[in-house]
Backbone as XML, in Angstrom:
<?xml version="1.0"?>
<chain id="A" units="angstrom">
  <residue number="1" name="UNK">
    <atom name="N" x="13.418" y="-5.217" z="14.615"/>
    <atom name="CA" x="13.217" y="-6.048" z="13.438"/>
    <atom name="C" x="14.097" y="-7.278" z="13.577"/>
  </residue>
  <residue number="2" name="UNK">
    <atom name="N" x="13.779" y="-8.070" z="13.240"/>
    <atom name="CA" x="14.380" y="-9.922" z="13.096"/>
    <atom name="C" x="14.342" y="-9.787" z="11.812"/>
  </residue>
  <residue number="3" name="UNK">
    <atom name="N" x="15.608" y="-10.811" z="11.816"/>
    <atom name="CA" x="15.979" y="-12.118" z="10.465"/>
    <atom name="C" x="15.870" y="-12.955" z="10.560"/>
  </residue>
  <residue number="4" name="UNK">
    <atom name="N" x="15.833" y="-13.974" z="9.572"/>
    <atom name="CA" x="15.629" y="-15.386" z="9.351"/>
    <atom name="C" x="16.326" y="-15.768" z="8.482"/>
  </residue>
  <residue number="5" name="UNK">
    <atom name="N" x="16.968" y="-16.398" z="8.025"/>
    <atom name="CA" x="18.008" y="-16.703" z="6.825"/>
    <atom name="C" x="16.857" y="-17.630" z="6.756"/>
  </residue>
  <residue number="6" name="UNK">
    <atom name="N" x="16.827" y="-17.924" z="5.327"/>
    <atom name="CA" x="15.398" y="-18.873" z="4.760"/>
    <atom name="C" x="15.813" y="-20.356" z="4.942"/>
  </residue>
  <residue number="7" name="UNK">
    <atom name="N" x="17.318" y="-20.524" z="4.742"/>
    <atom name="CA" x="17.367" y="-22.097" z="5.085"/>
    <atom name="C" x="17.584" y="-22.606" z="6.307"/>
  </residue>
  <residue number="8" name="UNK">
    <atom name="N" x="17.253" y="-21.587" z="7.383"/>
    <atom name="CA" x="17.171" y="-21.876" z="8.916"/>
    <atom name="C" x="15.454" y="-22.009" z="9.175"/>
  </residue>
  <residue number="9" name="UNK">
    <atom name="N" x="14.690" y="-21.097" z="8.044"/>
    <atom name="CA" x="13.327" y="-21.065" z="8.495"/>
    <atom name="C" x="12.485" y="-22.505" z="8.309"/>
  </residue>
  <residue number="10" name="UNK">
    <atom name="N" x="12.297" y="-23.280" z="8.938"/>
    <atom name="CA" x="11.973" y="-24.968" z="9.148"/>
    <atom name="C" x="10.941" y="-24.729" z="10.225"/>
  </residue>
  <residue number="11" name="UNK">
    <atom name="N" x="10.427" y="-23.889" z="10.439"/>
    <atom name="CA" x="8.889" y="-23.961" z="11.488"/>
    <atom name="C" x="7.787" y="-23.088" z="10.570"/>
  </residue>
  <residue number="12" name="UNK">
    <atom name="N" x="6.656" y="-23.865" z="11.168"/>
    <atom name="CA" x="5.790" y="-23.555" z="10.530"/>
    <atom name="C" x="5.422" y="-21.974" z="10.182"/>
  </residue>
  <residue number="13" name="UNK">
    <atom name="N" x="4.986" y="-21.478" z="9.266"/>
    <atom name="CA" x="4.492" y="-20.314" z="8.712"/>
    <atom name="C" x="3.871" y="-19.653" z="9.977"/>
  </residue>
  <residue number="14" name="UNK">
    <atom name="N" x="2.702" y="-20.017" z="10.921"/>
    <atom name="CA" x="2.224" y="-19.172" z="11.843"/>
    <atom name="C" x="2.752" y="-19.264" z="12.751"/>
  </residue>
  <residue number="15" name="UNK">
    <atom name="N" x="3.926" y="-19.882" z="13.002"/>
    <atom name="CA" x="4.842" y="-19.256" z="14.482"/>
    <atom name="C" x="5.459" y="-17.896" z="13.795"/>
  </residue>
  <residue number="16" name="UNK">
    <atom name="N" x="5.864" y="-18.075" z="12.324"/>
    <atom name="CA" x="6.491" y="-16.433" z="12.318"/>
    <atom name="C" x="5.833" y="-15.217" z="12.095"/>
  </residue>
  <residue number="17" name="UNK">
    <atom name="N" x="4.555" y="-16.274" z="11.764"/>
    <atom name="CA" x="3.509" y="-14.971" z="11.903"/>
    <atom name="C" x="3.109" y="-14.297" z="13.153"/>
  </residue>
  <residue number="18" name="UNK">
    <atom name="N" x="2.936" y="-15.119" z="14.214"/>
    <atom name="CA" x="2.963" y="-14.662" z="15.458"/>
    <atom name="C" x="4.081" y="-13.792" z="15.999"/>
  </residue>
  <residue number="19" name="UNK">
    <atom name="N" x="5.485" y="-13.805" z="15.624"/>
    <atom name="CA" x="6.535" y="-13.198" z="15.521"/>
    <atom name="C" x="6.125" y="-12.079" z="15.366"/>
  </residue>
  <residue number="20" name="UNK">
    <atom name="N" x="5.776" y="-11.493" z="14.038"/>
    <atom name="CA" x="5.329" y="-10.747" z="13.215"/>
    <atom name="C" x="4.480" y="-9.887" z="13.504"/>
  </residue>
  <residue number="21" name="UNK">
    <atom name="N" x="3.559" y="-10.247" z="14.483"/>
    <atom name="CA" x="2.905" y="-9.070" z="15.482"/>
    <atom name="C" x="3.595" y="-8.317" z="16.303"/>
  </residue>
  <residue number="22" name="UNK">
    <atom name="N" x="4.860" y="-8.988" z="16.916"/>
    <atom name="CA" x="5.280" y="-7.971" z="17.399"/>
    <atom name="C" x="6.278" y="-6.839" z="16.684"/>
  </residue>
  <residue number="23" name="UNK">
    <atom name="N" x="6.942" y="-7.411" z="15.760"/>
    <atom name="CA" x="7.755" y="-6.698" z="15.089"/>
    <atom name="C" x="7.950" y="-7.532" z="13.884"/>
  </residue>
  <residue number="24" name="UNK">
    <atom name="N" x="8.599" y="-7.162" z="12.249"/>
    <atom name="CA" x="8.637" y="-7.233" z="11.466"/>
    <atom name="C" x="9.814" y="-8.255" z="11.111"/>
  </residue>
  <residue number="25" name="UNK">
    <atom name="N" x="9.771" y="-9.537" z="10.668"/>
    <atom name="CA" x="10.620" y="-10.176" z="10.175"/>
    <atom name="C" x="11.021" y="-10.456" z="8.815"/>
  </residue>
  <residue number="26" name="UNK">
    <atom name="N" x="12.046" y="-10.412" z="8.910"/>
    <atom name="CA" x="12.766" y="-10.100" z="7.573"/>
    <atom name="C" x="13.556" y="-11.386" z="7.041"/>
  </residue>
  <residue number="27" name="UNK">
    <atom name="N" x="12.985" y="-12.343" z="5.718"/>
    <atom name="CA" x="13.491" y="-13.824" z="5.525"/>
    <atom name="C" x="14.388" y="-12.911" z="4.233"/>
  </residue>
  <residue number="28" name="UNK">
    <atom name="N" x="16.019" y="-13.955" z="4.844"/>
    <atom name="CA" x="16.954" y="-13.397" z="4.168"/>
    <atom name="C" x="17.198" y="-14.526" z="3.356"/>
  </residue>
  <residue number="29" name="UNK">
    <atom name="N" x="18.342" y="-14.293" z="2.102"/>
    <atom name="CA" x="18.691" y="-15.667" z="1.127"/>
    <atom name="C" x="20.171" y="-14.760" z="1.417"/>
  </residue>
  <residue number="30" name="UNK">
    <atom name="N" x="21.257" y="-15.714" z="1.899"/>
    <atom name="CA" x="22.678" y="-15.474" z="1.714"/>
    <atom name="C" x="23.127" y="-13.514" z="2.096"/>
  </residue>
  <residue number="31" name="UNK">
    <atom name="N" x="22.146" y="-13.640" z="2.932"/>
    <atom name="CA" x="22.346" y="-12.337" z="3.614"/>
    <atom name="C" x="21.228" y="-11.305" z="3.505"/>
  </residue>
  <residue number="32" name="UNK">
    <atom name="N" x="20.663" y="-11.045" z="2.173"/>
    <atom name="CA" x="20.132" y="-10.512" z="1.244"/>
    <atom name="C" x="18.503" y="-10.725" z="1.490"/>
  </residue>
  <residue number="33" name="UNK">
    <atom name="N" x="17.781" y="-9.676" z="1.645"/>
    <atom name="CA" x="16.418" y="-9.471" z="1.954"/>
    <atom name="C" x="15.631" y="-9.670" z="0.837"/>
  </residue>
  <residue number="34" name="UNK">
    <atom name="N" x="14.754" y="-11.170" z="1.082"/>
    <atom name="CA" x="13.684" y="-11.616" z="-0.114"/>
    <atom name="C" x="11.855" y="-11.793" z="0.354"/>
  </residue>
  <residue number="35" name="UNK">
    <atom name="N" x="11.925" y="-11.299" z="1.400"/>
    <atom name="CA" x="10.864" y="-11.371" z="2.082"/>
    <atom name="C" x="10.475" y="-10.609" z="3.183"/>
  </residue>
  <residue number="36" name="UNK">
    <atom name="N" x="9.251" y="-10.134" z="3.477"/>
    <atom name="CA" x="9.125" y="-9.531" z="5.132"/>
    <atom name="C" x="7.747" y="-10.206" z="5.496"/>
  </residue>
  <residue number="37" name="UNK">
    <atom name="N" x="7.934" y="-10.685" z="6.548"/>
    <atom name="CA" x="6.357" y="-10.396" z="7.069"/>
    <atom name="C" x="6.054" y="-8.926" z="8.155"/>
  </residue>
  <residue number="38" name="UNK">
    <atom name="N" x="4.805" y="-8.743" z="8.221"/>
    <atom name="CA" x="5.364" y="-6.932" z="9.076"/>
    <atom name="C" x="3.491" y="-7.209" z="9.757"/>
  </residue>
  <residue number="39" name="UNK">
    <atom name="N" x="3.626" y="-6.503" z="10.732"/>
    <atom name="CA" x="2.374" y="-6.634" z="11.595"/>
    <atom name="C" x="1.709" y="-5.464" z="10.942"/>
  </residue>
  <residue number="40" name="UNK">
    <atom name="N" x="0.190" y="-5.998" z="10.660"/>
    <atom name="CA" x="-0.731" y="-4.751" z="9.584"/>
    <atom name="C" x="-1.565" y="-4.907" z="11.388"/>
  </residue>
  <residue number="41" name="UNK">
    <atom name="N" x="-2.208" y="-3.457" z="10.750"/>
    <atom name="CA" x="-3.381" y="-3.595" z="11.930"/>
    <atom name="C" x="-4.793" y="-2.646" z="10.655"/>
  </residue>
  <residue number="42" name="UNK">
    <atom name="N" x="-5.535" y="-2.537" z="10.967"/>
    <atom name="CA" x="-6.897" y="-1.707" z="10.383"/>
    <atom name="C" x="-6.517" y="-1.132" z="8.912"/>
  </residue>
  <residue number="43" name="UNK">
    <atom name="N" x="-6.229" y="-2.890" z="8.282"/>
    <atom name="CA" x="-6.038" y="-2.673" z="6.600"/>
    <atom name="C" x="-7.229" y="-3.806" z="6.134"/>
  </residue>
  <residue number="44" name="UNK">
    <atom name="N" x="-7.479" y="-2.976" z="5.100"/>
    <atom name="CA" x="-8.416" y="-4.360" z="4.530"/>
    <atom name="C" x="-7.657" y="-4.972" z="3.688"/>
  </residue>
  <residue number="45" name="UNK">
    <atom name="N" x="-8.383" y="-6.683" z="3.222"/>
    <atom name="CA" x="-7.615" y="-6.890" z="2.064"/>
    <atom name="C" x="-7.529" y="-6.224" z="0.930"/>
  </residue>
  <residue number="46" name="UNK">
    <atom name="N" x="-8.669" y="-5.268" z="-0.046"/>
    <atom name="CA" x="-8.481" y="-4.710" z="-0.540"/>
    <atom name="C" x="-7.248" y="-3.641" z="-0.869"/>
  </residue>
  <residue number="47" name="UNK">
    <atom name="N" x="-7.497" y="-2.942" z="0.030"/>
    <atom name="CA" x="-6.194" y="-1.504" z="0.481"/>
    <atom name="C" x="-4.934" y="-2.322" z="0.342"/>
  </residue>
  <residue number="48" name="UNK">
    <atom name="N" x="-4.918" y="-3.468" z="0.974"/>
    <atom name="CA" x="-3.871" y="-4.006" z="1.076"/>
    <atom name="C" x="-3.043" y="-4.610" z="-0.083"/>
  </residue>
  <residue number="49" name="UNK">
    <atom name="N" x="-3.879" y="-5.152" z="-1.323"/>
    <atom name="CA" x="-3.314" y="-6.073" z="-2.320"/>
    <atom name="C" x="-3.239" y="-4.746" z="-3.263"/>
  </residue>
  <residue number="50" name="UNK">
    <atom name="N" x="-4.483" y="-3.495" z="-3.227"/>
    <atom name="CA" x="-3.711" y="-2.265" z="-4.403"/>
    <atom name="C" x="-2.473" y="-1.641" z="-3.599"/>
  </residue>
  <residue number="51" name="UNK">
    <atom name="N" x="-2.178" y="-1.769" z="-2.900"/>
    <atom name="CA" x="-0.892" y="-0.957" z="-1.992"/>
    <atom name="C" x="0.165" y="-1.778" z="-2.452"/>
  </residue>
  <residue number="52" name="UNK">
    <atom name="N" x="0.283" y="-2.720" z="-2.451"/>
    <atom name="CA" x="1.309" y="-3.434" z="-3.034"/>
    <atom name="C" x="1.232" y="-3.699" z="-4.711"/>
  </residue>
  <residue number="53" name="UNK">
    <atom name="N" x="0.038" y="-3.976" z="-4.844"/>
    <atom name="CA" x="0.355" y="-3.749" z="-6.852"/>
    <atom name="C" x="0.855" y="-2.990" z="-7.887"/>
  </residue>
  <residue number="54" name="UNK">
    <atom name="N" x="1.932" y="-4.080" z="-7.983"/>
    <atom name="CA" x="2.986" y="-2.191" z="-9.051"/>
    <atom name="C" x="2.228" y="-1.725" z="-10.452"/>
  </residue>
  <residue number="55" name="UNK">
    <atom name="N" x="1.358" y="-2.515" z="-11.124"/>
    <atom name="CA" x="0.394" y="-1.893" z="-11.570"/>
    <atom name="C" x="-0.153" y="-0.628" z="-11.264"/>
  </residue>
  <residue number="56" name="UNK">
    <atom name="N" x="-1.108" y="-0.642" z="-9.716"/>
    <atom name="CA" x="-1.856" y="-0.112" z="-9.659"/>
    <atom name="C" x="-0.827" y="1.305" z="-8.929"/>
  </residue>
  <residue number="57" name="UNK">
    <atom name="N" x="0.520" y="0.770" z="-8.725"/>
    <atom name="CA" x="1.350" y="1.895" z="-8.123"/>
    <atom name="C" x="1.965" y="2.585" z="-9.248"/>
  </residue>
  <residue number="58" name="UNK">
    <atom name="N" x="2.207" y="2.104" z="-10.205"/>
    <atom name="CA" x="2.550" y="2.919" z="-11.258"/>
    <atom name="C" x="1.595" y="4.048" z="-11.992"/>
  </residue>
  <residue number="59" name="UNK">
    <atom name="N" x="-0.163" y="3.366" z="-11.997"/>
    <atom name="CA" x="-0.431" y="4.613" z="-12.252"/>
    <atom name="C" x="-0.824" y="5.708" z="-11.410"/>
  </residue>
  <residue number="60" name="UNK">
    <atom name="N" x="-0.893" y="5.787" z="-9.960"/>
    <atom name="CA" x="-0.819" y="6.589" z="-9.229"/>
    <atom name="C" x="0.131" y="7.530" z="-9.475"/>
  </residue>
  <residue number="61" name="UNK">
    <atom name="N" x="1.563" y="7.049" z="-9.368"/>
    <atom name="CA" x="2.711" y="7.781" z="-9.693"/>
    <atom name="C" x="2.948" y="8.661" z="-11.140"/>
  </residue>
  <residue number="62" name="UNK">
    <atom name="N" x="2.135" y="8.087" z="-12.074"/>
    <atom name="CA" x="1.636" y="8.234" z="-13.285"/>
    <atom name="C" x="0.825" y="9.778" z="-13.167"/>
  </residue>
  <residue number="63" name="UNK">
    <atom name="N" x="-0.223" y="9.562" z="-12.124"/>
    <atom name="CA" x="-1.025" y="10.522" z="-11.921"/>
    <atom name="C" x="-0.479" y="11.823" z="-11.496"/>
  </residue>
  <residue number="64" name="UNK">
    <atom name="N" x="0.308" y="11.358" z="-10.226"/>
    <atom name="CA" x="0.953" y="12.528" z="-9.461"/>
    <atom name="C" x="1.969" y="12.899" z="-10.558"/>
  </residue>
  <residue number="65" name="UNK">
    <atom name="N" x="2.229" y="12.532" z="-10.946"/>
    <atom name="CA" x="3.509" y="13.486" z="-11.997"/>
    <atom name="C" x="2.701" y="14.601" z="-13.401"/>
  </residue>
  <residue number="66" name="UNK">
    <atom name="N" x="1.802" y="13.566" z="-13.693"/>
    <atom name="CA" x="0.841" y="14.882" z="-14.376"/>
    <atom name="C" x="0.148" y="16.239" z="-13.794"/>
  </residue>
  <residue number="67" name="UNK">
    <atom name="N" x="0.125" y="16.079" z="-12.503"/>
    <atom name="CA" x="-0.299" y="17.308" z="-12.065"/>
    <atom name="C" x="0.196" y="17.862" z="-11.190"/>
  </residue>
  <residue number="68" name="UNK">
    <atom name="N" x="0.451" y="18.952" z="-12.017"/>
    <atom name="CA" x="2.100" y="19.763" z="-11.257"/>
    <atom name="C" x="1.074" y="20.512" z="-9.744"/>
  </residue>
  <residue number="69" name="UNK">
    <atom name="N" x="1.921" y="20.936" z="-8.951"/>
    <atom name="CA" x="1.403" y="21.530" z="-8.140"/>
    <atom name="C" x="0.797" y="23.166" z="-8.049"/>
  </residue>
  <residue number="70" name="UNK">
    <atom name="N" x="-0.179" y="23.399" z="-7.761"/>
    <atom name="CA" x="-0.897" y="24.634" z="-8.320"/>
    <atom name="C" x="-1.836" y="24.233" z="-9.837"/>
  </residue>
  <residue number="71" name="UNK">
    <atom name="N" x="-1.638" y="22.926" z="-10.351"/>
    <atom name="CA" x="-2.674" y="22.903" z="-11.791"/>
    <atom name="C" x="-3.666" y="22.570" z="-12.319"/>
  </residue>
  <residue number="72" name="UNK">
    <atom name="N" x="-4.219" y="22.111" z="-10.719"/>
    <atom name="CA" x="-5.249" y="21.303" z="-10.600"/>
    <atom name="C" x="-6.190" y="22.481" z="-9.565"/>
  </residue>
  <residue number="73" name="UNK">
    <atom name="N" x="-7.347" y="21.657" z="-9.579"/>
    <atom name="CA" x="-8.430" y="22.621" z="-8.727"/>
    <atom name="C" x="-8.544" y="22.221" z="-7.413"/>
  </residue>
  <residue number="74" name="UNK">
    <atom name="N" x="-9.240" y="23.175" z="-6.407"/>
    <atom name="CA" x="-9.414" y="22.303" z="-4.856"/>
    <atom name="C" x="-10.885" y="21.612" z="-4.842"/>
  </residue>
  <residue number="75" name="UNK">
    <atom name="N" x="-11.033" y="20.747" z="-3.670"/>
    <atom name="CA" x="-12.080" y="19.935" z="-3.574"/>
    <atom name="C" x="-13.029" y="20.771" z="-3.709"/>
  </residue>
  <residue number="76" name="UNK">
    <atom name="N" x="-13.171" y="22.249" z="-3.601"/>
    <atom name="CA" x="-14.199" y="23.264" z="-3.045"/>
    <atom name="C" x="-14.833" y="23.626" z="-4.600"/>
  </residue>
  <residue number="77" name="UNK">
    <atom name="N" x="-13.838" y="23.593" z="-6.080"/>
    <atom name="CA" x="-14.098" y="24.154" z="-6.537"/>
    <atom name="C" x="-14.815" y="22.952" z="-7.896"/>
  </residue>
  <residue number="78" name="UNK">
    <atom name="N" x="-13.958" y="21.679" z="-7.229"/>
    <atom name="CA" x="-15.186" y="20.546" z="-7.904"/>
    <atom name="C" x="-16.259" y="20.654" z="-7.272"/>
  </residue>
  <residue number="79" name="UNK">
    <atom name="N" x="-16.687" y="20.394" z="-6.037"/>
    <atom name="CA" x="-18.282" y="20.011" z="-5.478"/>
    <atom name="C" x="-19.133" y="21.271" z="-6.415"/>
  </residue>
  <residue number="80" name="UNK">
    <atom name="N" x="-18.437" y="22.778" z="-6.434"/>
    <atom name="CA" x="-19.188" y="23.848" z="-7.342"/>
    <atom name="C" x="-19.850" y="23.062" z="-8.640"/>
  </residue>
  <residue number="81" name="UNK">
    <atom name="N" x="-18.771" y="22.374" z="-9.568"/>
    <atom name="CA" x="-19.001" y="21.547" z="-10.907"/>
    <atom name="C" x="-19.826" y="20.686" z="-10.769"/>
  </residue>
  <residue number="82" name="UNK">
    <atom name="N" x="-19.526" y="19.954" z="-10.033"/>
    <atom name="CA" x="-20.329" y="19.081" z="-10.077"/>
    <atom name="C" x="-22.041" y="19.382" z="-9.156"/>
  </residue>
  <residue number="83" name="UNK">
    <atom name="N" x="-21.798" y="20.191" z="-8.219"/>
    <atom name="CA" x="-23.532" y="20.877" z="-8.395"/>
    <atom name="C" x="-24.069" y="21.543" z="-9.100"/>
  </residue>
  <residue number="84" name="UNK">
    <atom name="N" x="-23.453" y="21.950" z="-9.566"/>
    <atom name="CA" x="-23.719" y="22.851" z="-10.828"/>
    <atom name="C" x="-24.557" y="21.745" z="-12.130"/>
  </residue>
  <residue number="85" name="UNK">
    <atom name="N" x="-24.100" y="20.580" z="-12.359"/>
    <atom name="CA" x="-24.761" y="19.827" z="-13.203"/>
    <atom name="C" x="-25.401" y="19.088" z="-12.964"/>
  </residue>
  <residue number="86" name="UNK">
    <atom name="N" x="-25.352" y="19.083" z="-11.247"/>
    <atom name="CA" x="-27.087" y="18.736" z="-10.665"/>
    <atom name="C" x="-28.339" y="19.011" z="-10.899"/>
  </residue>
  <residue number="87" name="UNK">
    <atom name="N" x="-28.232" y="20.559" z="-10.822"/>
    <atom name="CA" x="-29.418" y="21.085" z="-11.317"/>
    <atom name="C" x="-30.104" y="21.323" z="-12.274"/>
  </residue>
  <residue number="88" name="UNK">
    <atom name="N" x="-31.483" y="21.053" z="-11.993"/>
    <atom name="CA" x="-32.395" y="21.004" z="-13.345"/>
    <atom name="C" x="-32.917" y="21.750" z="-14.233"/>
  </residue>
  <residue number="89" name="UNK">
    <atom name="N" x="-31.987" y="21.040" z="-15.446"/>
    <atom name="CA" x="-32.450" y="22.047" z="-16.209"/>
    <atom name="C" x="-34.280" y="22.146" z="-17.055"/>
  </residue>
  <residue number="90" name="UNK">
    <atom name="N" x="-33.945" y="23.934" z="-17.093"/>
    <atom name="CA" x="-35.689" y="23.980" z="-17.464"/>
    <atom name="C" x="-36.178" y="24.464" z="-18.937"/>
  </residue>
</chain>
């Protein structure tokens, strides 16, 4: 991993992006980490902007804390439910 102290960083944005493929640079302010760029490979933008949204990370975390372990059902025993209200009724 590299640093950059931000008031040394004076080249353009895609030289450190090129950096950045190989390993992860880290733009510092007075020592202190305010930035990274980090090499993604087989992310979409999608995946990518909810992975970082503390919105959308809070209610995940939201989620996982409501359901304790053991209180929920397995995948095996939704697909049952939900075929179950597939079929037609007569």
């Amino acid at each position: 991993m590299k640093t950059v102290e931000i008031s040394e960083a004076t080249g353009p944005l895609s030289e450190y992006a090129e950096q950045a493929h190989q390993e992860a640079l880290v733009v510092t302010a007075g020592g202190k980490p305010v930035a990274a760029l980090v090499p993604i490979e087989d992310v979409d933008l999608e995946s990518l902007s909810l992975g970082t949204n503390p919105d959308f990370l809070g209610l995940i975390e939201t989620s996982r804390a409501r359901c304790r372990p053991g209180a929920g059902i397995s995948t095996d025993e939704m697909r049952k439910r939900l075929a179950a209200r597939r079929q037609p009724v007569r």
